[in-house]
N, C-alpha and C positions, 0 to 999 in steps of 0.2 A: 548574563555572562559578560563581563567587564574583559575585553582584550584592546587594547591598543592596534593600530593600522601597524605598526612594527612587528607586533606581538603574532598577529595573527602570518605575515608576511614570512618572518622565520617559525610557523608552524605548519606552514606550507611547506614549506624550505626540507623542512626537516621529516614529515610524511612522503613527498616525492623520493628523495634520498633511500628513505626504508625499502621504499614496494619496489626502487629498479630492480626491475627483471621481473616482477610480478606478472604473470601471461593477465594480465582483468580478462580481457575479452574472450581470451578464450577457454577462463574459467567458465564461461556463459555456452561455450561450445562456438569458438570461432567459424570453424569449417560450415557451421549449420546457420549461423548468421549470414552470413558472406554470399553464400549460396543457396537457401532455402532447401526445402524437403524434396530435392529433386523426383525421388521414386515417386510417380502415385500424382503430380503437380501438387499445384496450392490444392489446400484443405476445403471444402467447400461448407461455408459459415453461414448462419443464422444468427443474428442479435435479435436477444430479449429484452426490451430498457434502454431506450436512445436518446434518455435523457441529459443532463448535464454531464456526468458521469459515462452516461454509454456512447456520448458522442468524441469526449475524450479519448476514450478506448478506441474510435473508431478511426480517428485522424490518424490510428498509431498503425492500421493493418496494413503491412506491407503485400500486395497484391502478388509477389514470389512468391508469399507462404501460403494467404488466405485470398479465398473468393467470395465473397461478400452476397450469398444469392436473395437473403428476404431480411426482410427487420419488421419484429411487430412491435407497436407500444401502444397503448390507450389513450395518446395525443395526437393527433393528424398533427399539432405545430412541428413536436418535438421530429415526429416523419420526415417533415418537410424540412428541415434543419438538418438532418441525417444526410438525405440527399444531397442538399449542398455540398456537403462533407465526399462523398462521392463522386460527385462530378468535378469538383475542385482536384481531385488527386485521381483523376481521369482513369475513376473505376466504373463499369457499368451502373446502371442503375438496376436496385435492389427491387425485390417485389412487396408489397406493404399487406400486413394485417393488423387487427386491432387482437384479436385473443391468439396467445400463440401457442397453444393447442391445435390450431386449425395449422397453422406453421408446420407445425413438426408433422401433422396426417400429407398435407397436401407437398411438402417443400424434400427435396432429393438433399438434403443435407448430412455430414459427415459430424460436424461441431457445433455446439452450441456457444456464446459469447456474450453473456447475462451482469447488466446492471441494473436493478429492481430493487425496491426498496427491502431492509435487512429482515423484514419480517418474512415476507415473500420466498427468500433464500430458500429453503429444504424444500417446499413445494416443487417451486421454479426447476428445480437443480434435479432431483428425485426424479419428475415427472419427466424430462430430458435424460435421464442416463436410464430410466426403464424405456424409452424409445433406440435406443440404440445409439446415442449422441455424446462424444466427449465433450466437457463441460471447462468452458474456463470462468468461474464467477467472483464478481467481485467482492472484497473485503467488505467488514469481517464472515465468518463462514456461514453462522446462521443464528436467529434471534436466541438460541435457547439450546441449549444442553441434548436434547432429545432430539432438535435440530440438524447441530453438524454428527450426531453419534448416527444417523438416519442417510445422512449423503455419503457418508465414508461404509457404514455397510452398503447401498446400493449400489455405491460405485466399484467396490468390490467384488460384488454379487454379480454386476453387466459386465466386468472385463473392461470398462471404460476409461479415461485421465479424464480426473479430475485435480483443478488447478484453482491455488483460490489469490487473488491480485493482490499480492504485494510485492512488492515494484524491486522494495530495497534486492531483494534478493536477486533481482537480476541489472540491478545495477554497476559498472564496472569499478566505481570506488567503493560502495562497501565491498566488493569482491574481492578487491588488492586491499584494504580493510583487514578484512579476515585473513585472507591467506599472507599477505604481507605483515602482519602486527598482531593479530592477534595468536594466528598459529606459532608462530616463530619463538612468543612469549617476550618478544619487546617491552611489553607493558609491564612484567612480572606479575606478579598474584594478585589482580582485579578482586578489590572489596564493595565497591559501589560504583554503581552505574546511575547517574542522571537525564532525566527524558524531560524534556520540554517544549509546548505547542503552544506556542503564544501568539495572540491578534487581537486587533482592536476593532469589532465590527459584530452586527448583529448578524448570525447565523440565521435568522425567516428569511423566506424569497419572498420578494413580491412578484405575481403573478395573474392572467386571469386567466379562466378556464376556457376550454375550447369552444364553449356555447353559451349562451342567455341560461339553456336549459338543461345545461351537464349535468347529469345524475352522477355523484362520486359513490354515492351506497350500491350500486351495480359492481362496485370493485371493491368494498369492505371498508370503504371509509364516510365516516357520518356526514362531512363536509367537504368541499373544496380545499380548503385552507389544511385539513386532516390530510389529502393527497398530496400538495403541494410541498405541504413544510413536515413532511411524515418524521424528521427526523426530531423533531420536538416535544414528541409526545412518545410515551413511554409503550405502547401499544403493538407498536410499530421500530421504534428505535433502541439502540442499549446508549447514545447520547455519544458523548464527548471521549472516554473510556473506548467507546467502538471505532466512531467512523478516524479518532485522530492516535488516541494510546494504544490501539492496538497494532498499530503499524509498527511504532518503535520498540513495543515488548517482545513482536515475530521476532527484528531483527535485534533486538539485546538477547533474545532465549538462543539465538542461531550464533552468534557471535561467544556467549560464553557456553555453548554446547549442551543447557541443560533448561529445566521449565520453573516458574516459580512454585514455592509451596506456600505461603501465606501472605496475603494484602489486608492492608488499613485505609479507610480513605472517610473522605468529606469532601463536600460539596455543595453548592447550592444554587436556586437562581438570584444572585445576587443584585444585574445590573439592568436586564429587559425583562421586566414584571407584566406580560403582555399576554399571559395566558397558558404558557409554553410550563410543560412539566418536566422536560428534561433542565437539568442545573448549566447553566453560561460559565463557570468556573465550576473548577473539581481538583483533588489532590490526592494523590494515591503515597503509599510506602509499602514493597514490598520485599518477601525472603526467598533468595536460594539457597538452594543445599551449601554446604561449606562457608554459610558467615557471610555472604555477597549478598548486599539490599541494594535496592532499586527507589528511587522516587522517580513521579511523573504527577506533573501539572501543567492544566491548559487553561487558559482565562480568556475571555474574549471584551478585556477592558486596557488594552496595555500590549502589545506586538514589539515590543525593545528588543526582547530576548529571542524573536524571530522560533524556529524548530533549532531543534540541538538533540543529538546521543553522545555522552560524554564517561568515556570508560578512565575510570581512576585507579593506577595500578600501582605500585610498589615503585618502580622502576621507570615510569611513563605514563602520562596522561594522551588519550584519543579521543577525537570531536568533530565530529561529522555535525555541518550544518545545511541545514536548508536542501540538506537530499542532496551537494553538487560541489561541499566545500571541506576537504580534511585536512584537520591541522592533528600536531605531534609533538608533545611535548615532554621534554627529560626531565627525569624528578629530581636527578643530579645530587650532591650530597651539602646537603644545608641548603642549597643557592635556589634564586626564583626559579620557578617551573620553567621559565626560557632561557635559562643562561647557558646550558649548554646541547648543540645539537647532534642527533640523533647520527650515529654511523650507517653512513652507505652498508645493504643486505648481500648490495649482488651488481652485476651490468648490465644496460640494455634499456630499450627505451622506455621513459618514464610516464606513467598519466597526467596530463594534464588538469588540475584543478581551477574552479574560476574565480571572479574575483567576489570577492562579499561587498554588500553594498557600502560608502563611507560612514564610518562613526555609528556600523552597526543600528542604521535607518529602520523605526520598523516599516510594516510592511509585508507583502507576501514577495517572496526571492523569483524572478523570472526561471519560466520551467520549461527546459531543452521539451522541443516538439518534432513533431515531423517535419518539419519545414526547413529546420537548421540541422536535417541531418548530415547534409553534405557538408559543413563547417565541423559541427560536433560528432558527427556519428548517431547511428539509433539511440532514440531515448530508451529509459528503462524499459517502458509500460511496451515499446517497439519489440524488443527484445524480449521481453514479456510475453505477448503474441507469437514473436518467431518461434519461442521455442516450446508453446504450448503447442503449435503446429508439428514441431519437430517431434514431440513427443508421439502424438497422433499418428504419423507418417513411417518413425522411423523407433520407435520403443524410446527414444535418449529420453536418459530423469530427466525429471522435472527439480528446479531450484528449490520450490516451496512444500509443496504439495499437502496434501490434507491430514496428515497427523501434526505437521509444524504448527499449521493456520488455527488445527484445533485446538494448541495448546495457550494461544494468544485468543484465542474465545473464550477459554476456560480461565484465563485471568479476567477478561472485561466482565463478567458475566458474578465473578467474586468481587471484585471491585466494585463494583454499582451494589452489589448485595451489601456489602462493607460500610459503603454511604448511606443506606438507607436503614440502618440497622444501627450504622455507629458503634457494630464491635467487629474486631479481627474475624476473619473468612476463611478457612482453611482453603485451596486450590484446587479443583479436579474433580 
C-alpha cells in the first residue's frame, strides 16, 4: 500500500470526523469495563497453554474481572515465565500443574483461558465445558470441521460461554469502524475487500526443551522441534490462513455482515526450505454473496506492507492498519481518493488513532499492553477478558462468539484445501 505521510495524515483527519459521536467503548459495554462484574467478584480462572501466546493473554487479566487461581502447561520454563507475569502485576501466585485434567478435578475454578496449540483446541475446550467451565480459547477455533462443529454443540449442551480470541472485535476502532462507516453506509456498496499480513522473518523458534531427557511423544509429538514449532507442520497447524488470515476474515465477515462462499488460493514454501510443511507465503481470492471478493496474502520475505483491511466502496475507501491506525478515504467524483474529506457524522468526543511508523517502515507496529493502560486505555485482548468475564458473571453477549469464529474456520480450512488441490473450494 503506497500512501504518502500527508496522505495517510488526512485519512486520519477524515475517519476521526466520521465516528464523532461514535460511543467505541461503549459499544464494548462501557459500564462493564469501567467496573468489572461486580455481582459474584472476579471470575475465578484457570489457564491452559502459558506459552507465548498464553502469557500474552495473561499480562491482559485485569484482577477486577479475573482471579487467576492455577495455570497448567507441559514446560516448568513457560510456568515459571507465567509467574513473573503474576507477580509483576501484583496478582497472587497461581498453583502449577503439568496435565490439566488434574487442574480442573482438584482446582475450584469458574473459567477456563486456553492457549494450546490448534490441534489441541476441541479436546482442550470439550473436555473443560463438560466439567462445568466457561471457555475462552484462543484463535482459530479448531483444527478441523468436526472440531469447532463438537465445541459449539458441547457448549450448547453445558449452558456454558464459549468465546473464541479475536481481539478485532473487541477492539474500539474497529468498533467506531463498524458502527461509524460501515453501518451508516459511508463507503456506499463495498465490492472488494483486501487483507494483508506481511513480514520479513522466519516463523520456527529456536528453543530448547526442558530436559536432556524430554520425552515430547508423551504429548503426541515425535520430536522436540514437532512441540515447539507445532505450527509448521500440517499435523498440528492449518499454517498461515489460520494463526494470521483468519483473523481479518472474522473481522471482514462481521464488518460486511455476511460469510464467504467460494476461495482460490496458492501457496508455497518458498523462502525457509528447512523441513517445515506448512507454506512461508500463501495467497487466497475469495466470494461473497452479492459480487464482493476478498483477497488475502501473507509472505514472510518482505514486511513493507506491514497488516492492512481495506474496504473499497463506491463512495469511500476504509483501512485499518496494524490493528491501531484508521484512515478514510472519499472516492470523490473523478478526483484522487484524498482530495476530498469525509463530512463530520455527529458531535462529541472523538478516538484517538496513533501514529504509523515513517515511510511506512516494515516491521511489526508496537501493540498497546497492559502496561500503557493508563495512557491508552485497555488493550483489545484486556477488554477481551473483561467481557468474557462479563459474560460469565452477568449473561452480556459476547462480541465474537462461536458461530462467527466458525465461520472464519470454515474459510481457512477451504483455503488451504484450495492450495493443495489448486481448484476452487466451495465454503462450509
Amino acid at each position: 500500500m503506497n500512501l504518502t505521510p500527508e496522505q495517510m495524515t488526512l485519512g486520519r483527519r477524515n475517519f476521526l470526523k466520521t465516528i464523532a459521536g461514535v460511543p467505541a467503548v461503549a459499544a464494548v459495554g462501557a459500564a462493564a469495563v469501567m467496573k468489572g462484574p461486580v455481582r459474584g467478584g472476579p471470575v475465578r480462572v484457570g489457564f491452559i497453554g502459558v506459552g507465548g501466546q498464553g502469557r500474552a493473554l495473561l499480562r491482559n487479566v485485569d484482577p477486577n474481572f479475573a482471579q487467576v487461581r492455577a495455570m497448567a502447561d507441559i514446560n516448568p520454563a513457560s510456568l515459571a515465565a507465567a509467574d513473573e507475569i503474576l507477580k509483576k502485576n501484583s496478582q497472587p501466585p497461581a498453583k502449577h500443574y503439568v496435565e490439566f485434567r488434574d487442574m480442573l478435578q482438584h482446582e475450584d475454578l469458574e473459567a477456563i483461558i486456553t492457549a494450546v496449540p490448534l490441534w489441541m483446541h476441541a479436546e482442550v475446550v470439550t473436555t473443560c465445558l463438560d466439567a462445568g467451565k466457561h471457555v475462552l480459547c484462543e484463535k482459530m477455533m479448531a483444527w478441523d470441521k468436526a472440531g469447532y462443529e463438537r465445541m459449539m454443540q458441547t457448549a450448547a449442551k453445558a449452558r456454558r460461554v464459549l468465546e473464541i480470541g479475536y481481539q478485532r472485535n473487541y477492539n474500539p476502532i474497529y468498533r467506531s469502524a463498524h458502527e461509524g462507516v460501515m453501518k451508516t453506509g459511508v463507503l456506499g456498496d463495498v465490492y472488494h475487500v483486501r487483507l494483508a499480513w506481511h513480514r520479513n522473518g522466519n516463523w520456527r523458534r529456536k528453543g530448547d526443551p526442558p530436559s536432556k531427557d524430554f520425552d515430547a511423544s508423551k504429548w503426541g509429538y515425535p520430536t522436540w522441534d514437532h512441540l515447539w514449532n507445532w505450527r509448521l507442520y500440517w499435523r498440528y497447524s492449518q499454517g498461515l490462513f489460520a494463526e494470521l488470515g483468519s483473523h481479518q476474515v472474522n473481522a471482514t465477515n462481521w464488518f460486511l455482515g455476511t460469510a464467504p462462499e467460494r476461495v482460490q488460493a496458492c501457496g508455497g514454501v518458498y523462502r525457509f526450505k528447512d523441513g517445515r510443511e506448512v507454506p512461508d507465503h500463501v495467497y487466497a481470492m475469495f466470494e461473497y454473496p452479492g459480487g464482493v471478493t476478498g483477497t488475502f496474502t501473507s509472505i514472510e520475505s518482505n514486511a513493507f506492507d506491514e497488516r492492512y483491511e481495506a474496504f473499497f466502496g463506491t463512495k469511500g475507501t476504509l483501512i485499518i492498519r496494524n490493528e491501531n491506525d484508521a484512515m478514510l478515504f472519499d472516492e470523490g467524483a473523478g478526483a484522487r481518493p484524498t482530495g476530498v474529506e469525509v463530512a463530520p457524522k455527529g458531535a462529541g468526543a472523538a478516538l484517538e488513532t496513533s501514529e504509523t511508523k515513517p515511510a511506512q517502515a516494515g516491521g511489526a507496529a508496537r501493540e498497546v499492553s497492559a502496561s500503557t493502560e493508563g495512557a491508552r486505555g485497555p488493550s483489545p485482548t484486556m477488554i477481551e477478558i473483561q467481557s468474557f468475564c462479563s459474560a460469565v458473571r452477568t449473561g452480556s453477549p459476547l462480541a465474537c462468539g462461536p458461530e462467527k469464529a466458525s465461520h472464519s474456520a470454515a474459510w481457512t480450512l477451504a483455503a488451504n484445501e484450495a492450495m493443495k488441490t489448486s481448484a476452487p473450494v466451495k465454503i462450509g
